[in-house]
N, C-alpha and C positions, 0 to 999 in steps of 0.2 A: 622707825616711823613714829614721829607723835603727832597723836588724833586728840582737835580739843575741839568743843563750843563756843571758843571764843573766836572774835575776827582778829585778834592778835595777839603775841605772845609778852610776857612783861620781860625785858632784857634783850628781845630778839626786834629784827628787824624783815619785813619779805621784801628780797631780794629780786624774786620774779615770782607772778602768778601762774599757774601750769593751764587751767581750767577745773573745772566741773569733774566730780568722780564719784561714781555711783556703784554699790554692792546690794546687789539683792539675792533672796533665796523665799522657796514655798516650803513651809511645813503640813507634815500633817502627821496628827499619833494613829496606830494602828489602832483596832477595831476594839479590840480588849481594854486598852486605856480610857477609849471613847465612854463604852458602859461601864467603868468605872467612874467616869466622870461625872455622866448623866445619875448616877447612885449618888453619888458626894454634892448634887445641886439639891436633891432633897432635904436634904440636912443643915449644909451650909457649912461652911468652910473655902483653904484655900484647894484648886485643881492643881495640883504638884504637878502632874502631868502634862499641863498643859504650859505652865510655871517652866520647867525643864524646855518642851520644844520652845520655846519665845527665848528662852537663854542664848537655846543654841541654836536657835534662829538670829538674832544678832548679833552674836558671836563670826556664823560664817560671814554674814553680812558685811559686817566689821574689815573680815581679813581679804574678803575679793574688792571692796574698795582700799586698803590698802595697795595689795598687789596692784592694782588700777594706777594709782600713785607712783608706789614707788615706779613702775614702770615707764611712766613720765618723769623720772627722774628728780620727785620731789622728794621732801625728808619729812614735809609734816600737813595733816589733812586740818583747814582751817573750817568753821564754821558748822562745825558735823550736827547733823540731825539726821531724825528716826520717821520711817512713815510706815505704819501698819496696816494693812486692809485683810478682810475676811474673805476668802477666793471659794469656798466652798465650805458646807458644814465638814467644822474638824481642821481644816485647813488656813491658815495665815500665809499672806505676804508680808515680809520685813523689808525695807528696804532702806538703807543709809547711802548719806550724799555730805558731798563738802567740795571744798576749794581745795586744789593742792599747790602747794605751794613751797617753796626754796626761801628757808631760815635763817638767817646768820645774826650773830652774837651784835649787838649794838657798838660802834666804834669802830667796825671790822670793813675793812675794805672792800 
């Protein structure tokens, strides 16, 4: 599956559009992490921990909009963006969206 920001590929041509494909996930760190956090704002610096859930918060994000896709039967997600919101102290939503979309090499029938 290739996922880009662009609305198109240089060499590729889309062949069909699938629709609309969206992955989302809610994080949140446990309680321990959180007063480590709140310690490490006194000071200043980066929250690793928090740095870490947003990774792998758009990480899973990323692969349930794949899955999404592929199972539309497309090969690659066009237009991909990010949308963040705060759901509760500690907690984030991520969510990623695109076009999916059917690929083919420029020239190709």
């Amino acid at each position: 599956m290739f996922l880009t920001n662009m609305d198109h590929v240089p060499g590729y041509r889309v062949e069909r559009v699938l629709g609309l494909v969206v992955g989302q996930t809610i994080r949140a760190k446990h309680v321990g992490k959180d007063i480590a956090a709140g310690l490490k704002q006194l000071v200043g610096g980066e929250l690793r921990g928090y740095t870490e859930m947003m990774e792998e918060a758009r990480n899973e994000a990323l692969q349930r909009m794949a899955l999404q896709a592929s199972s539309m039967g497309a090969n690659t997600v066009l237009n991909v963006r990010f949308m963040t919101t705060g759901v509760m102290q500690a907690a984030a939503e991520v969510m990623v969206y695109g076009t999916a979309a059917v690929l083919v090499p420029e020239g190709q029938p």
